[in-house]
VEXLOTI-511404 format. One record per residue (C-alpha): residue number from 1; y, z, x. Coordinates in steps of 0.2 Angstrom, whole numbers, plus 5000, padded with zeros to 4 digits. Each point is the difference from the previous one (the first is absolute). Layout:
N
NUM, Y, Z, X
...
***
This chain:
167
1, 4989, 4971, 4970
2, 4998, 4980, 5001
3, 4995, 4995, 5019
4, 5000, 5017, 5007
5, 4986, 5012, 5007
6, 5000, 5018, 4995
7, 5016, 5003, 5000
8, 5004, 5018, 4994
9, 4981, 4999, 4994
10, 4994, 5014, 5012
11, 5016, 5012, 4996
12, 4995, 5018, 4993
13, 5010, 5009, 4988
14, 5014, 5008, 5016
15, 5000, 5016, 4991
16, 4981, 5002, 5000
17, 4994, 5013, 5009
18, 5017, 5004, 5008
19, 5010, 5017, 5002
20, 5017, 5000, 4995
21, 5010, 4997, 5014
22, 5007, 5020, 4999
23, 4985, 5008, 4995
24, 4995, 5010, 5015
25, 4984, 4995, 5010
26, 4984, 5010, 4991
27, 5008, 5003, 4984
28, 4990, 4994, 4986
29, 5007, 4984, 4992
30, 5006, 5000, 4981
31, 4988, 4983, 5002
32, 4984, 5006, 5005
33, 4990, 5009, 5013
34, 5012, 5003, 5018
35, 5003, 4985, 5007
36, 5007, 5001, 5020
37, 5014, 4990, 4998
38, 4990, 4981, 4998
39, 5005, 4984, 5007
40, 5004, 4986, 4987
41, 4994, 4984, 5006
42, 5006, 4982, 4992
43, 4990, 4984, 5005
44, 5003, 4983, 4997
45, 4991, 4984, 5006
46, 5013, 4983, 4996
47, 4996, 4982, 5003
48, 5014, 4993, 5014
49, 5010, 4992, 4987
50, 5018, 5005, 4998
51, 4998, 5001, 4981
52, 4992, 5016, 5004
53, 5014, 5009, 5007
54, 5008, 5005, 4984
55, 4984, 5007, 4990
56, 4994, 5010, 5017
57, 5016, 5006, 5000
58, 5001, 5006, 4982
59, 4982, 5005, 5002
60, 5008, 5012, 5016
61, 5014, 5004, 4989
62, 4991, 5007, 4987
63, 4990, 5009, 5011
64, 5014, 5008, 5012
65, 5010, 5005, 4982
66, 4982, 5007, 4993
67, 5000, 5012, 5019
68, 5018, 5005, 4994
69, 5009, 4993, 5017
70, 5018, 5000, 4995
71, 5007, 4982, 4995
72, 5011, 4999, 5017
73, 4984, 5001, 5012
74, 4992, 4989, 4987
75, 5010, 4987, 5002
76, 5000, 5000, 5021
77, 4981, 5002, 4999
78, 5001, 4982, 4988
79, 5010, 4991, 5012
80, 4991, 5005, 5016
81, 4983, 4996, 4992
82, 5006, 4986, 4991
83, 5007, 4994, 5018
84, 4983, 5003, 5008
85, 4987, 4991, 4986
86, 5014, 4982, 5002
87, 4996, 5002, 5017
88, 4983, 5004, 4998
89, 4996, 4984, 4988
90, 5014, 4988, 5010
91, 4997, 5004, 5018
92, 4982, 5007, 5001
93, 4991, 4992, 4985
94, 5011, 4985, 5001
95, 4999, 4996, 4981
96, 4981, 5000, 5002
97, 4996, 5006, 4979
98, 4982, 5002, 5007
99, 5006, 5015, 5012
100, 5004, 5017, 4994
101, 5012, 5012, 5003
102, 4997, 5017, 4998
103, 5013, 5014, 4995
104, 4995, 5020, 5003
105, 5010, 5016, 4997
106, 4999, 5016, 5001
107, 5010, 5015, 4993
108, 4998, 5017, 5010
109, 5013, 5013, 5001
110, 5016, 4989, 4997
111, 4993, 4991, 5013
112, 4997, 4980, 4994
113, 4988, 4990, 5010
114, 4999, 4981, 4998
115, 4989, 4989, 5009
116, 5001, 4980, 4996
117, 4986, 4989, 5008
118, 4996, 4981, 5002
119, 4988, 4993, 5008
120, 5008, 4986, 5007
121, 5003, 4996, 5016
122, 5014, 5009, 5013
123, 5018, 4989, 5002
124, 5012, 5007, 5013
125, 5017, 4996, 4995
126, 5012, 4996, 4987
127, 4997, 4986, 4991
128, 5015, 4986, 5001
129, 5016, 5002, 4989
130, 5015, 5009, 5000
131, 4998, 5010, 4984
132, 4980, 5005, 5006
133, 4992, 5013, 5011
134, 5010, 5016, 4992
135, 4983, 5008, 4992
136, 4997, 5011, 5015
137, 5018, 5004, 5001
138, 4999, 5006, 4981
139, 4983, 5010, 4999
140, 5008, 5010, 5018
141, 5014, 5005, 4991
142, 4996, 5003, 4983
143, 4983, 5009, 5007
144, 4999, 5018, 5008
145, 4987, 4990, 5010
146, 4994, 4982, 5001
147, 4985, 4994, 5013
148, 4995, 4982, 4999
149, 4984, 4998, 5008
150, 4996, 4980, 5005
151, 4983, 4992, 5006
152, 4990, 4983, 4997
153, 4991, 5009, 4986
154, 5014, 5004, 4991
155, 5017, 5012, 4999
156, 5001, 5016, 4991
157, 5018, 5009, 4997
158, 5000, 5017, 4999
159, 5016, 5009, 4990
160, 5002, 5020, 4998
161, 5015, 5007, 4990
162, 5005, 5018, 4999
163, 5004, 5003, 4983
164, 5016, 5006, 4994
165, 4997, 5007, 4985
166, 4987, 5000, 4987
167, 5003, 5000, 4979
***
């Protein structure tokens, strides 16, 4: 991917080492040795550049499909990350292509954990507009859970869904 970092670079195979999801806890898995229901983890690193929203997405997308989380959840989780990272690279990063921001997931139980960091500095407020300062807004009610933690050194969003339904 042209002009990002890792992106999707440290994502294992989801399926990997993982229990299906109604094989009961110390059964063998058809896969391999007995496996106590693993956590799947995705990780990206993307420069704060909004041409990087749309391959960390697919890169998320492609992941959360690969974890079998059904389309509906799928798609709320893409929105209330998506929301977070524009915010991330706007409002934290300020554009700054040096500055990073970093994507973490983590699948465990049909419970989704995401956490989206910059290191940029803390602005309290909405930013001026009309149509701006709705992200918040969006990843509260799309997310079972939505914690945005602001300091000098940087902001980190943290989203959990409760999965529906897995394929």
């Amino acid at each position: 991917m042209t002009g990002g970092r890792d992106v999707g670079a440290s994502c294992p195979d989801p399926t990997a080492g993982r229990r299906p999801a109604d094989d009961p806890p110390g059964m063998p898995s058809p896969a391999g040795p007995m496996v106590r229901d693993a956590p799947v983890v995705f990780r990206a690193a993307l420069a704060a550049d909004p041409a990087q929203l749309s391959p960390t997405r697919e890169a998320l997308r492609s992941w959360l499909a690969g974890a079998g989380v059904d389309e509906a959840d799928l798609e709320v989780v893409l929105i209330a990350v998506g929301e977070a990272c524009a915010n991330a690279i706007e409002h934290g990063c300020r554009f700054a292509s040096e500055a990073t921001v970093t994507v973490r997931a983590g699948l465990h139980a049909g419970r989704l954990e995401i956490e989206v960091s910059d290191t940029g500095g803390w602005r309290e407020g909405p930013s001026g507009g009309r149509d701006r300062g709705r992200g918040r807004l969006i990843m509260a009610r799309l997310m079972d859970e939505a914690q945005l933690d602001g300091t000098p050194g940087g902001t980190t969003v943290r989203l959990v869904k409760h999965l529906s339904g897995r394929r």
